[in-house]
C-alpha positions in Angstrom: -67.0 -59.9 -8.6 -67.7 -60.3 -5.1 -66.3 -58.1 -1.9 -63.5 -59.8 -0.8 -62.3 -60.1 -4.5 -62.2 -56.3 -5.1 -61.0 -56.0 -1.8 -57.8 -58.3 -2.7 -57.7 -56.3 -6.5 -57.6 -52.8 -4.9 -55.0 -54.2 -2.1 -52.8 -55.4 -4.5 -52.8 -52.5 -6.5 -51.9 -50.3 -4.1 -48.8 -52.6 -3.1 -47.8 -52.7 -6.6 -47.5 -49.2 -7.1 -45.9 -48.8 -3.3 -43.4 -51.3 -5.4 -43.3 -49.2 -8.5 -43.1 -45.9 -6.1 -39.7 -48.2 -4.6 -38.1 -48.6 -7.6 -38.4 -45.5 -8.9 -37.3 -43.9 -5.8 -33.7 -46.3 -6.6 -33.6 -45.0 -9.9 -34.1 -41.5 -9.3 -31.3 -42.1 -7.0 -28.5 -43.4 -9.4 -29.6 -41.1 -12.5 -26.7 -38.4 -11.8 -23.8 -40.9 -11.3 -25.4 -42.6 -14.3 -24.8 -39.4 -16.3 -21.8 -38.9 -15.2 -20.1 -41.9 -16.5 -22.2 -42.4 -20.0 -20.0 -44.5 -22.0 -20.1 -46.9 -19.2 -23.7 -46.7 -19.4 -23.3 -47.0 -23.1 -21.0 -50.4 -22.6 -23.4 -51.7 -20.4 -27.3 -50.7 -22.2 -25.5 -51.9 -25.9 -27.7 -55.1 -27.3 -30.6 -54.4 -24.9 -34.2 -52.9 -24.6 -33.5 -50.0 -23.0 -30.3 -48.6 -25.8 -32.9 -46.2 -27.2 -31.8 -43.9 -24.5 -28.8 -43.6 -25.4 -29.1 -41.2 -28.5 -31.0 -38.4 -26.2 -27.9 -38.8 -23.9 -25.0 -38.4 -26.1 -27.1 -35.5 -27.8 -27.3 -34.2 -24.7 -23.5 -34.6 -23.7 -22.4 -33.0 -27.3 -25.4 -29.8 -26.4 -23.2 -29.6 -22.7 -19.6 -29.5 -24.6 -18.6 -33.0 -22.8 -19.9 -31.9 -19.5 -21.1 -33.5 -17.0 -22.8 -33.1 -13.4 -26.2 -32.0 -11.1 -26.1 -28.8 -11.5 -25.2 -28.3 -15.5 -27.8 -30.6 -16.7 -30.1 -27.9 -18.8 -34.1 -28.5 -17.7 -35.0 -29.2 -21.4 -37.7 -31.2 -23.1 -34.1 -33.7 -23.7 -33.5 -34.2 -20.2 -36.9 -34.7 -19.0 -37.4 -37.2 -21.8 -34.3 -39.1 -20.5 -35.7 -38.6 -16.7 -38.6 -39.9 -17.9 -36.9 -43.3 -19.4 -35.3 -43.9 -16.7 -38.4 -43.6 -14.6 -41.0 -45.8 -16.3 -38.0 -48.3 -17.5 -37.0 -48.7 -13.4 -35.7 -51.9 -13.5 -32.1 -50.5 -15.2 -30.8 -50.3 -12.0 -30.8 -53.9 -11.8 -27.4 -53.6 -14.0 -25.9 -51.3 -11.9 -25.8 -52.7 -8.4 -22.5 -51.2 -7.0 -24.1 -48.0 -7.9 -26.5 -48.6 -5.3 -24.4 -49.9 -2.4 -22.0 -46.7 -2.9 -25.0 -44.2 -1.8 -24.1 -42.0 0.7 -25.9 -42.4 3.9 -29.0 -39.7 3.9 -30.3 -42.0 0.6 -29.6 -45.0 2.3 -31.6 -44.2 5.0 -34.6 -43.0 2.5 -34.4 -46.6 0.8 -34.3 -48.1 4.1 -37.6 -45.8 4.9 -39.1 -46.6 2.4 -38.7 -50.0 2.7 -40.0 -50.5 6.4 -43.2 -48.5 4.9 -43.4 -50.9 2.1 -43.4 -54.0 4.7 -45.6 -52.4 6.9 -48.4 -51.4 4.6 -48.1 -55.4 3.4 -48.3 -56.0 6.7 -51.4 -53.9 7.7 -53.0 -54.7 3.8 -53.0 -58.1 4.4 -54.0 -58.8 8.0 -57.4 -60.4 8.8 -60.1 -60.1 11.5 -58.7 -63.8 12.4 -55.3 -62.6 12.5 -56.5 -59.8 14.9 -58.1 -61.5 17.4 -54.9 -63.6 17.5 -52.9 -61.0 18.3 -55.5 -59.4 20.9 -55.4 -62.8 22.8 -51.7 -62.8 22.9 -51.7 -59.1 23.8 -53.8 -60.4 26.6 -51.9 -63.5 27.6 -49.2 -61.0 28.0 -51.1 -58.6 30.0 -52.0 -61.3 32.3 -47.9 -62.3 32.1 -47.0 -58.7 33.0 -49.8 -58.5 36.3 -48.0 -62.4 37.3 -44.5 -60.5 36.7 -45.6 -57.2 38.8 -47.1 -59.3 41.7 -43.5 -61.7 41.4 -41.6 -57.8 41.6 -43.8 -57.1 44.6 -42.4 -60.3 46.2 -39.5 -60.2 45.6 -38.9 -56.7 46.5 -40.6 -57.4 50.1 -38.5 -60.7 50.2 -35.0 -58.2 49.8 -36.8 -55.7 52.2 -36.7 -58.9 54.9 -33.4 -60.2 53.4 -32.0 -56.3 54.1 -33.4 -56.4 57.5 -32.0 -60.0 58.6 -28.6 -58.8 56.8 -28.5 -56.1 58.8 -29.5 -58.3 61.9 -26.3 -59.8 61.1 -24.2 -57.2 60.5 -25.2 -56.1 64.2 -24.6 -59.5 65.4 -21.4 -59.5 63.8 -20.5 -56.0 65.2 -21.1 -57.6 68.7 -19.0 -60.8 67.7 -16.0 -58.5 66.8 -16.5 -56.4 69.8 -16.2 -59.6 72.0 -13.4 -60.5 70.0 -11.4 -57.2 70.0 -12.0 -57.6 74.0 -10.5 -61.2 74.5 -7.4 -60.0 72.2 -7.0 -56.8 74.4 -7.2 -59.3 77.6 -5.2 -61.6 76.3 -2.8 -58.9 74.9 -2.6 -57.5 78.9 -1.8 -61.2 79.4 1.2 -61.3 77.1 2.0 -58.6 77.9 2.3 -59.5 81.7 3.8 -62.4 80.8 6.6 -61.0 78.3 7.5 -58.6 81.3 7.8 -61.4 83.9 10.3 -63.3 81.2 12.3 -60.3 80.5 12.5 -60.0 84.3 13.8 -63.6 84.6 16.1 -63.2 82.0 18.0 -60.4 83.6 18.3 -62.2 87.0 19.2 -64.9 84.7 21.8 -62.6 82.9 23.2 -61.2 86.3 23.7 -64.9 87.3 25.8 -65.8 84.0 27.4 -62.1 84.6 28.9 -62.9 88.3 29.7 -66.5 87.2 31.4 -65.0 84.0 33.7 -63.2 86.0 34.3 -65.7 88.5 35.2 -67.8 85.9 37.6 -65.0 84.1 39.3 -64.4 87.4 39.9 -68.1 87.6 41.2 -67.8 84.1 43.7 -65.1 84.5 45.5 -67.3 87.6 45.0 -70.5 85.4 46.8 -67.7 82.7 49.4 -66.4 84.9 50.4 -70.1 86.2 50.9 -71.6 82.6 52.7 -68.6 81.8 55.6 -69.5 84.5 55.4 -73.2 83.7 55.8 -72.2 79.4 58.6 -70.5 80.6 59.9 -72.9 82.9 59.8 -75.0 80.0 61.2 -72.7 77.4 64.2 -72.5 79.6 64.3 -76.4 79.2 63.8 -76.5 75.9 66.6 -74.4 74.9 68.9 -76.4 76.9 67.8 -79.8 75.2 68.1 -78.1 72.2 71.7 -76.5 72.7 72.4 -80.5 73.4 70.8 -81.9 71.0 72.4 -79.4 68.4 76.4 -80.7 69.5 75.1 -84.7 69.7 74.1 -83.4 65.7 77.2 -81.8 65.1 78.8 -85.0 66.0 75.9 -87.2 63.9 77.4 -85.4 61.0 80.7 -85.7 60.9 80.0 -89.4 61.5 77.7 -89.3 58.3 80.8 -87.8 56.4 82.9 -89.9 57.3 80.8 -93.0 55.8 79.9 -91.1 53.2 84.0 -91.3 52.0 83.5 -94.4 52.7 80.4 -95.4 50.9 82.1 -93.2 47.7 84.9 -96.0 47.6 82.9 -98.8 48.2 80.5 -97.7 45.3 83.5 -97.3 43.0 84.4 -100.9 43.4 81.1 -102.2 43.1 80.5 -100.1 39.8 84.0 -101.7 38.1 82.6 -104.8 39.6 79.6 -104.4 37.7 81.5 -103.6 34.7 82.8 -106.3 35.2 79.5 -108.6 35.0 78.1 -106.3 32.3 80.7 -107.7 30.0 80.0 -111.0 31.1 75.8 -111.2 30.9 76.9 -109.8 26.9 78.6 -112.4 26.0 76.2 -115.0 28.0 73.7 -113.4 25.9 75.2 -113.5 22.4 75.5 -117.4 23.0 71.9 -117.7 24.2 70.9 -116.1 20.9 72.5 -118.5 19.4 71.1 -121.0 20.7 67.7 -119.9 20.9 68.1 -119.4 17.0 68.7 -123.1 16.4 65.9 -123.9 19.1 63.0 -121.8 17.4 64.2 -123.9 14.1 63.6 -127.3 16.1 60.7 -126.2 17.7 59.2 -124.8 14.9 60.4 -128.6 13.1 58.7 -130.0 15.9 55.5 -128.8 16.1 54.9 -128.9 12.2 55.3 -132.4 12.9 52.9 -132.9 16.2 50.3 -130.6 14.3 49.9 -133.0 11.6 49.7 -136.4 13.8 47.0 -134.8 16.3 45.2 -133.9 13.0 45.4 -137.5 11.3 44.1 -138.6 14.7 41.2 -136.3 15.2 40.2 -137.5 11.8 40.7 -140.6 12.1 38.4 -140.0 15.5 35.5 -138.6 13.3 35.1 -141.2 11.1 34.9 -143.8 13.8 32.4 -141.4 15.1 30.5 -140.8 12.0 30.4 -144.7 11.9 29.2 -145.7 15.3 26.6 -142.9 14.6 25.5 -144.5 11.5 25.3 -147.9 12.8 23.4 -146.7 15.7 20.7 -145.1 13.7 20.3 -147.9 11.6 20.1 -150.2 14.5 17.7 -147.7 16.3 15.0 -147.6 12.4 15.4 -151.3 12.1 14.4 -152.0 16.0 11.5 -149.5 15.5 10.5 -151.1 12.2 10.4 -154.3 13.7 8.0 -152.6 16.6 6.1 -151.1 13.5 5.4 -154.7 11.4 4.4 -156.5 14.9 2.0 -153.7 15.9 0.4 -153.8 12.3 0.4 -157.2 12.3 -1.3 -157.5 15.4 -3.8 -155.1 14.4 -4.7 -157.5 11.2 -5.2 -160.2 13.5 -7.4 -158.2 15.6 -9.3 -157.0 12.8 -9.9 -160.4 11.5 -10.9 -161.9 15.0 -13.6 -159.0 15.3 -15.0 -159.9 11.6 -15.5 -163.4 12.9 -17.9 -162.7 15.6 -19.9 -160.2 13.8 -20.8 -163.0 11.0 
């Protein structure tokens, strides 16, 4: 056996007992809540390899009275045999998986340890002079990557050092703008200013103006007030004397009224017997025209029975002759193109023939 062939026998030894040292370590874990629930182990070992262990536990739960826990398990040659068992025969906890995942979280951070060692010495068992100049190049790419990146920091932190200085270049600049600014709004505010009080000023010459004229004009008023006051009176007066005539001319109008009103009460009296009168007369008018128009409607209706049935014989007699100029039309019309039909196709035979000729 050569070197490198020990080398991979002794490497792979110790990973297999890092492995064994694993399992055990998961084991050793679950053992307690194992014992603590023994007919479930019992239910679950039943018809496999590993049910030899379960005499040594149930003669160890009938030694404890039925009792179960850490710190009453005795530190007999029983219990280490059962320790034992479970130790070499790791791979039970394969059947008890929820057992694992309900660990509280100081074990699971030993299995987790325990893993990352396990990984690591594959990792560092396994890794060749190949591999490590591989990983020394790319730890020097990087190095190289890292001097690029510190000279690229170096740059960019004097390109913000001249970015700060032009931004504050700026902010200067700016100050200046604004001041230049706040100095044309303060003119122009004086301006306004100047300007609002030369308006107000107008408007109170203007409102002294429309102040004299009012009153000018309200004086004017009052006379114009005073005058139509003497000519409403003056007409009042007027007024009431029309109306003190008008009042006896309606006195008068009335009494005329009720006089032609007696009248009109004896004229309508007549009128009404009159009408009476013609009342009577239109009944008895109308009792004769019922008459009559009882024997009329019998006529008519005599009448028109008969008309009905002679415009009906006509209009058929109409549609036959109809029917038969139709027909006789149509026929005319087949036979004229049937005619056109045996000439053409007679012609065509003698056309036919003619064209025979002169190709023989």
């Amino acid at each position: 056996m050569d070197t490198t062939a020990e080398r991979q026998v002794r490497l792979e030894g110790v990973e297999r007992v890092l492995k064994m040292s694993q399992e055990r370590i998961k084991i050793a874990m679950i053992i307690p809540k194992l014992l603590e629930h023994p007919e479930k182990l019992k239910s679950v070992l039943t018809g496999t390899c590993y049910e030899e262990v379960l005499e040594p536990i149930d003669s160890m739960i009938r030694h404890l009275g039925k009792q179960t826990g850490r710190s009453k398990l005795p530190h007999d040659h029983n219990t280490m045999r059962i320790v034992d068992f479970f130790l070499v025969n790791h791979s039970i906890h394969r059947f008890f998986p929820h057992l694992k995942h309900s660990l509280n979280d100081r074990d699971q951070q030993l299995l987790a340890a325990f893993h990352f060692l396990l990984e690591s010495a594959h990792v560092h068992l396994h890794r060749s002079s190949r591999s490590e100049i591989t990983k020394e190049r790319k730890l020097h790419a990087i190095f190289h990557q890292n001097v690029d990146i510190q000279k690229k920091i170096k740059e960019l932190k004097a390109s913000l050092a001249f970015q700060k200085v032009i931004g504050k270049w700026k902010t200067a600049a700016k100050g200046i703008y604004l001041m230049k600014v706040e100095e044309d709004l303060a003119n122009k505010k004086w301006q306004n200013n100047v300007a609002i009080q030369n308006e107000i000023e107008k408007c109170n010459r203007t409102m002294r103006s429309y102040h004299k004229g009012s009153m000018d004009r309200q004086k004017e008023l009052e006379e114009e007030l005073s005058q139509a006051q003497e000519t409403y009176e003056k007409m009042t007066k007027k007024n009431l004397d029309e109306e003190h005539e008008l009042r006896s001319e309606k006195n008068k109008l009335l009494l005329q009224l009720q006089s032609m009103l007696k009248k009109y009460d004896t004229s309508v009296g007549e009128k009404m017997r009159e009408n009476l009168v013609a009342q009577d007369q239109f009944l008895e008018a109308k009792k004769i025209l019922d008459d009559f128009m009882v024997v009329f409607k019998q006529e008519e209706r005599v009448y028109r029975n008969i008309v009905v049935k002679r415009e009906e014989e006509e209009r058929r007699i109409q549609q036959q002759k109809l029917v038969v100029f139709m027909m006789n039309r149509a026929a005319a019309k087949i036979q004229k193109y049937w005619r056109k039909w045996k000439k053409e196709q007679r012609k065509k035979k003698r056309q036919g023939k003619g064209k025979g000729k002169k190709s023989k």
